[in-house]
Structure formats: C-alpha cells, structure tokens
C-alpha positions in Angstrom: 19.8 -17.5 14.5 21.4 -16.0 10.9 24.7 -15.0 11.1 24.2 -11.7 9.2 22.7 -8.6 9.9 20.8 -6.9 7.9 20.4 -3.1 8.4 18.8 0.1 6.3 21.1 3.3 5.9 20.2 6.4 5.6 23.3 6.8 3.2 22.2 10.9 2.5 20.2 13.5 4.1 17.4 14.7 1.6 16.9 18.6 1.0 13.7 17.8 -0.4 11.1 14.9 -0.6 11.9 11.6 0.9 12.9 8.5 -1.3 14.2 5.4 -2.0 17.6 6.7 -3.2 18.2 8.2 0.3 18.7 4.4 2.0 20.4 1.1 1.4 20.5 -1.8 2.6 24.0 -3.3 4.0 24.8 -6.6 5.9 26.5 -6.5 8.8 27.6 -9.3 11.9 25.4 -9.9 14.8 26.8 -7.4 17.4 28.0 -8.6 20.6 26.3 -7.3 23.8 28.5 -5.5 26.3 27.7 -5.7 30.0 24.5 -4.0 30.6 23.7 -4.9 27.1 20.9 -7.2 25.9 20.9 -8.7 22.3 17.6 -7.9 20.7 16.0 -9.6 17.5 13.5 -7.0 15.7 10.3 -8.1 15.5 8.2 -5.0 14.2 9.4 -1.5 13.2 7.4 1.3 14.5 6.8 4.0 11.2 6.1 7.1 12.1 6.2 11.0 11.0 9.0 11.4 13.2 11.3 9.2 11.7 11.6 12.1 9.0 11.9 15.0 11.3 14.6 13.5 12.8 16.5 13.7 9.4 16.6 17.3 10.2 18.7 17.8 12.8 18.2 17.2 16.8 14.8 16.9 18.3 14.0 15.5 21.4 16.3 13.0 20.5 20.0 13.3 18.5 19.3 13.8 14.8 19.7 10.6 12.6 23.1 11.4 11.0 24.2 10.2 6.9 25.8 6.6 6.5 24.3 5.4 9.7 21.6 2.8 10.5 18.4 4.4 10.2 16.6 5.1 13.7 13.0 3.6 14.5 11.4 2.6 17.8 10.5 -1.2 17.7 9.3 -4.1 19.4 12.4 -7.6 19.9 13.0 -10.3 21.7 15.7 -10.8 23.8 18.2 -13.3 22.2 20.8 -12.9 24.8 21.4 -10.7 28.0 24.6 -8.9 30.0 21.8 -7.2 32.1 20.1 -8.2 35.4 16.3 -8.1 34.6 16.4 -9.1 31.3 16.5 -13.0 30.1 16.5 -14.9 26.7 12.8 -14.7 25.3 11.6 -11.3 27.1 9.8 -8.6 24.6 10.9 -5.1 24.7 10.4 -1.7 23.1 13.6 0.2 22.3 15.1 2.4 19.5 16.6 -0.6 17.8 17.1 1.1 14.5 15.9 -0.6 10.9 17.6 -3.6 10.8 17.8 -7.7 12.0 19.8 -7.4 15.3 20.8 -4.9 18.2 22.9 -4.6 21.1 21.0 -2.2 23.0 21.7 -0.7 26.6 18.9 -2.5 29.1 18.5 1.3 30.6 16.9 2.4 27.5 14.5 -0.6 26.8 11.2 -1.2 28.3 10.3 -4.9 28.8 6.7 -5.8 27.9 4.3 -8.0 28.6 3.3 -10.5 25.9 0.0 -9.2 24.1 -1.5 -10.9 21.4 -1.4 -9.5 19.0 2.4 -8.3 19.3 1.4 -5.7 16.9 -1.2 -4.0 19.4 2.0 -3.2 21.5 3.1 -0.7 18.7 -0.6 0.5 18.3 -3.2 1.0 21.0 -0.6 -0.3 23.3 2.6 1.1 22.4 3.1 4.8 21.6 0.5 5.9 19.8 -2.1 4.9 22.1 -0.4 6.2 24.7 0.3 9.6 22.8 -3.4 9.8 21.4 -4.3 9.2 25.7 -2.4 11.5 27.3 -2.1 14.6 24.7 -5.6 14.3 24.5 -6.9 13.9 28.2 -4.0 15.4 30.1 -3.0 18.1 27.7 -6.7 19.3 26.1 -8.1 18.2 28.9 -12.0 18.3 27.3 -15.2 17.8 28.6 -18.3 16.2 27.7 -20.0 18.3 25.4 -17.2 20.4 24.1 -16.1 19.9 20.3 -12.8 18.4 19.9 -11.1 18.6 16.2 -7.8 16.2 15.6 -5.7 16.7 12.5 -4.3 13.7 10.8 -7.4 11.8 12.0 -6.9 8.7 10.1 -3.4 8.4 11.4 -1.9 6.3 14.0 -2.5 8.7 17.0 -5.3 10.9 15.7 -7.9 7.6 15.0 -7.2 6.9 18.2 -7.5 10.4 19.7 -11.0 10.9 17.6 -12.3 7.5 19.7 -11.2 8.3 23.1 -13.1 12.0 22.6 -16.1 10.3 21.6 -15.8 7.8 24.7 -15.7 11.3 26.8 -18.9 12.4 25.1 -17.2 15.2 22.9 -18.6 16.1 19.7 -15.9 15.2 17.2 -14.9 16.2 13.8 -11.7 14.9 12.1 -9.2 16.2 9.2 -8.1 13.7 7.2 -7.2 13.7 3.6 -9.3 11.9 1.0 -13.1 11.3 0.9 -12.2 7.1 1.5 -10.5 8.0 4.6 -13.7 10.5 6.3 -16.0 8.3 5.5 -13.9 5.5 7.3 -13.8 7.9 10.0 -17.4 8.6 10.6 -18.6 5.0 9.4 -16.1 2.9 11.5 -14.8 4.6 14.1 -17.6 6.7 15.0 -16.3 10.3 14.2 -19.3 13.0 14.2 -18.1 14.6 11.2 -14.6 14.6 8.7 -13.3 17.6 7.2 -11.2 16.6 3.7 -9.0 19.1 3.5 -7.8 18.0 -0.4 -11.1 19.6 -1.4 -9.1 23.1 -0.5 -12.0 24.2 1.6 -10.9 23.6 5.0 -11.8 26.8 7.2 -15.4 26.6 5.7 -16.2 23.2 5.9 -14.5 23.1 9.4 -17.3 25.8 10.4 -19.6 23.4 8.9 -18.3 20.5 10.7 -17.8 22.4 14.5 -20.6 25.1 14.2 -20.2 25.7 18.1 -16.7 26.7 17.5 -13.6 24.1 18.8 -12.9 24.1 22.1 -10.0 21.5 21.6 -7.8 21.2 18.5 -5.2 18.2 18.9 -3.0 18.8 16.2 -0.9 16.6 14.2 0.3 18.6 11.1 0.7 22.8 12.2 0.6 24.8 8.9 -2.3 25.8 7.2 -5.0 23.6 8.8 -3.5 24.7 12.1 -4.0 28.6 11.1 -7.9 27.2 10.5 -8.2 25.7 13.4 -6.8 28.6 15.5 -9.6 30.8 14.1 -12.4 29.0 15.5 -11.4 28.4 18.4 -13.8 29.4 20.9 -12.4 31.5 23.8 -10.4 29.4 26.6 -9.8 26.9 24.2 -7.2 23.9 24.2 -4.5 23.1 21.7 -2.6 20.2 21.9 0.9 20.2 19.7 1.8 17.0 19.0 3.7 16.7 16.2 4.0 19.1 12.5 3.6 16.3 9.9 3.3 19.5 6.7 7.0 20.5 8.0 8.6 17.5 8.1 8.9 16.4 4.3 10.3 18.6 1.7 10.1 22.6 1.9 7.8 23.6 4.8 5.5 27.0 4.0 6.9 30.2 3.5 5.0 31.3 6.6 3.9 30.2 9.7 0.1 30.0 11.0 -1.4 33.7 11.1 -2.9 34.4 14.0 0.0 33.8 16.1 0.1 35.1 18.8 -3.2 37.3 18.5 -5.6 35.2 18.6 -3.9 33.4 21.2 -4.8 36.4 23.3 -7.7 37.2 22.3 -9.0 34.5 22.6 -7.0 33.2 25.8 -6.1 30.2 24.7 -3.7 27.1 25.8 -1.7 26.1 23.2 1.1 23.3 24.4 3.2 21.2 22.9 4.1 17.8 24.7 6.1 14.2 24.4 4.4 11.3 25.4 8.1 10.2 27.4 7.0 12.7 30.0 3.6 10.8 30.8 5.7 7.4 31.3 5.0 7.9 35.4 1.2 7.4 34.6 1.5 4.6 31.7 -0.4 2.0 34.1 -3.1 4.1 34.2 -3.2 4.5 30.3 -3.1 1.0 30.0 -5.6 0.1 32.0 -8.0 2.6 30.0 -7.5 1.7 26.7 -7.3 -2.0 27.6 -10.7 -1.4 28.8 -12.2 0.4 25.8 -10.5 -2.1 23.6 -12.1 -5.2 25.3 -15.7 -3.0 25.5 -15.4 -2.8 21.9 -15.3 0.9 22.2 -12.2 1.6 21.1 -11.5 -0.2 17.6 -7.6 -0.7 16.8 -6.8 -0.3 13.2 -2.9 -1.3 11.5 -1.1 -1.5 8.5 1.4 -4.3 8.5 3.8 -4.3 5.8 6.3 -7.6 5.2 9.6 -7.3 5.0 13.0 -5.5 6.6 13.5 -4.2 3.0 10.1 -2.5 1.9 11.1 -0.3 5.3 12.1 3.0 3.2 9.2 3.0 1.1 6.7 1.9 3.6 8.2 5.7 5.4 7.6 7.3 2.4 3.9 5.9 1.7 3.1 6.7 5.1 4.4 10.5 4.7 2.1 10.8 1.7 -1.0 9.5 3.5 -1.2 6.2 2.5 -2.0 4.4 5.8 -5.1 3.9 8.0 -4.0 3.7 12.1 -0.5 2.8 12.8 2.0 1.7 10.1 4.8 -1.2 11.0 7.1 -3.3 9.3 7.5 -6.9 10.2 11.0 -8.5 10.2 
C-alpha cells in the first residue's frame, strides 16, 4: 500500500464553463478509519452530469464546496475495517470522492458482489442501470406499442433506457448529438430511430421520428429539447425527469420550456422527477432484470474507461461536452 494520498480539488467554483483550472491535484496521508469506519482503496470513479450540478449549490445531496476533495460515487476495496460486516478485500460503492484512499462511514457504503467485469458495477450494474430501470419502468411506466423518446440517448442512462424500451416492445426514438452517435444508436443498440439535435431541427425531425406522437419522454437534459418533446406528447402521456444536463454547465437558457404548465393540462400529462436512491427497496429485482437481458444478449453494455486518477477533471469536462458513448469512469 503507498503511503500517500492522492486527491483532486475542486480549488474554485466556476461561474461559467467547466475546466481544468478549476482542480488540482494535492497529496495527502492515508486517513485513519474511526470506529464504524472502513478504509477504502478507489478502484473506478463514477463520471457523471451530476458531478457538475453539484458545483452549484445543494441537491439531493450537500453541494461540493471550494478547496475540498472533489465528490464522485465510486467502486473500492476494503483495505481495513472498524465496522462489523465489512472485512479486508470486500468491494463497495460509496461517495469516496476523487482520490487514492477513504475513510468512509460503513452506513453509507453498499458492499457488492464481485462481478467481472468490476466496471459493469458502475454501468449496467451500478447506478446507471439501475436509474435507466426504474425511471423508465416505474416512473413512465410504458407499454408495448407506445413510443418512448430518451434524451441524451447515447449517454450512460439513456443507452440503456433506449434498450430496455425496446425489450418492452416500445417503438423507440433517441436524441443524441452527432450523426456518429445515431447511427450507433440504431445500428448497435437497436434504437428505431435517432433525432440529431446539432442539425437545429429537433421538433421536426422528432415528428419524423415519433409520427404517433410520444407517449413517454425520459428526459436527461430539460431545456429546449424538453419544450419539443412536451409538444408532442400525445394526451396521458409520461415524462420522466431525470436529470437537466443543458443547465448544469455554464449559463443555462434565459427561459424555461414553454408550454409549462399548459400543455401539461391540456394534455393531462405526468411529468415526475425521481432519484434512483428511492428505488434501492426494489434493487434485487433490477438486478435480476438486467442480469438477465445482459446474459440474453439483449441488453448490450457499452463504457468508456479512461486511465489515470489525474485525467479525472478533464475526463468531467469531455463527458459534459458529449464526448462519451454509455457510462464514463476513471480507473485508479
């Protein structure tokens, strides 16, 4: 084991866009674990959209505050326990922040089995499978035959989302950014149709793409593809809120989505926002389903592994400008 830590700050809060003068890297000591403590080596960081809403202030969990560690989900092994029910060698899932080592509270980890490949307990495993499962199946809710549009399709959650609809026998259509990335979409993973919305023609392609109107919109982003979305929805529709990637980094729009809340009414539709930590009572039966589909084949698992604690920062920032297929780590 190395004596030194190595951690990323966040040494300042960015008003604007993300980059690599917001962080540095500092070396620290191997903390020592308290009593109902267990010493965690990181393994993989977990990179998500998140990790720069948090930057903003407090979400669902305390905002990450200037001069401290950066915050991140990730995967360790136990290195040494001061907590019944955890032992030298067992893999967990905890906010460990970016860097080497942790002392984290054994309350607020979540011991895991040992999957190979490690990685697939960030991914299909971890909690963008289980956010794809249960904001699309307990939250939209659809059902065979019905159109179902996800935002941020090529994304960690939304890939996923796009393949469980089609295992439900939806029609799907996806919103990704790029032609690369649609084409990926319908030739790999089985999407009906992709919507680029860099061309600057969303709302008519979309009507292209869903011409029986959308009867659930997962959404990933909010903003102007939302506002399309909202427009075609067809009446008793489902919108799942899952996250507001177009808000997160630099200045978000001047407005919100029009259409809020008349078409809403109009239309009488469900529109509700969710956080996967509220499904955790059901994860075994998650599990179980995407195991499944995964070892069918029907489910395809897709992630982008980058090398190194220090190419962190800039692995967020590539991944907030689209840069990634399915689920974006870092290995340690």
């Amino acid at each position: 084991m190395s004596d030194v830590n190595r951690q990323i700050l966040l040494v300042e809060k960015p008003a604007g866009k993300l980059g690599p003068e917001h962080f540095s890297m500092a070396k620290g000591s191997i903390p020592e674990p308290k009593d109902g403590e267990a010493l965690l080596r990181v393994r993989y960081i977990s990179l998500d959209a998140a990790n720069r809403a948090w930057m903003h202030g407090a979400t669902y969990r305390a905002a990450v505050e200037a001069n401290t560690v950066m915050a991140g989900g990730g995967i360790a092994e136990v290195v040494s326990s001061k907590a019944p029910g955890l032992a030298a060698g067992d893999i967990v899932f905890g906010d460990t922040g970016w860097q080497d080592y942790a002392a984290v509270p054994a309350k607020h980890l979540s011991k895991l089995p040992r999957i190979e490949p490690m990685t697939h307990l960030l991914s299909v495993y971890g909690i963008a499978g289980l956010t794809a499962y249960f904001g699309l199946l307990d939250v939209g809710k659809p059902k065979a035959g019905e159109t179902v549009v996800v935002s941020a399709a090529a994304g960690s959650v939304g890939s996923i989302v796009g393949q469980i609809a089609k295992i439900k026998g939806c029609h799907v259509v996806g919103i990704a950014g790029g032609k690369d990335k649609c084409a990926w979409l319908t030739s790999e993973l089985g999407f009906d149709a992709a919507v680029d919305y860099k061309d600057g023609a969303t709302f008519k392609a979309l009507r292209a793409a869903a011409p029986k109107g959308i009867d659930v919109y997962f959404d990933n982003v909010g903003g102007d593809i939302l506002e399309a979305c909202l427009a075609q929805m067809n009446n008793r529709g489902r919108i799942s809120c899952c996250g507001a990637i177009s808000q997160y980094d630099g200045v978000p729009d001047a407005h919100g989505p029009r259409g809020v809340p008349g078409l809403i009414v109009v239309k009488r539709l469900i529109m509700q926002g969710f956080i996967v930590m509220d499904f955790m009572d059901q994860r075994d039966r998650a599990l179980a389903d995407l195991q499944s589909w995964v070892k069918a084949g029907k489910l395809k698992v897709q992630e982008d592994v980058i090398d190194g604690l220090e190419n962190t920062p800039q692995a967020l920032i590539g991944l907030l400008a689209g840069e990634n297929r399915g689920k974006r780590m870092v290995k340690v």
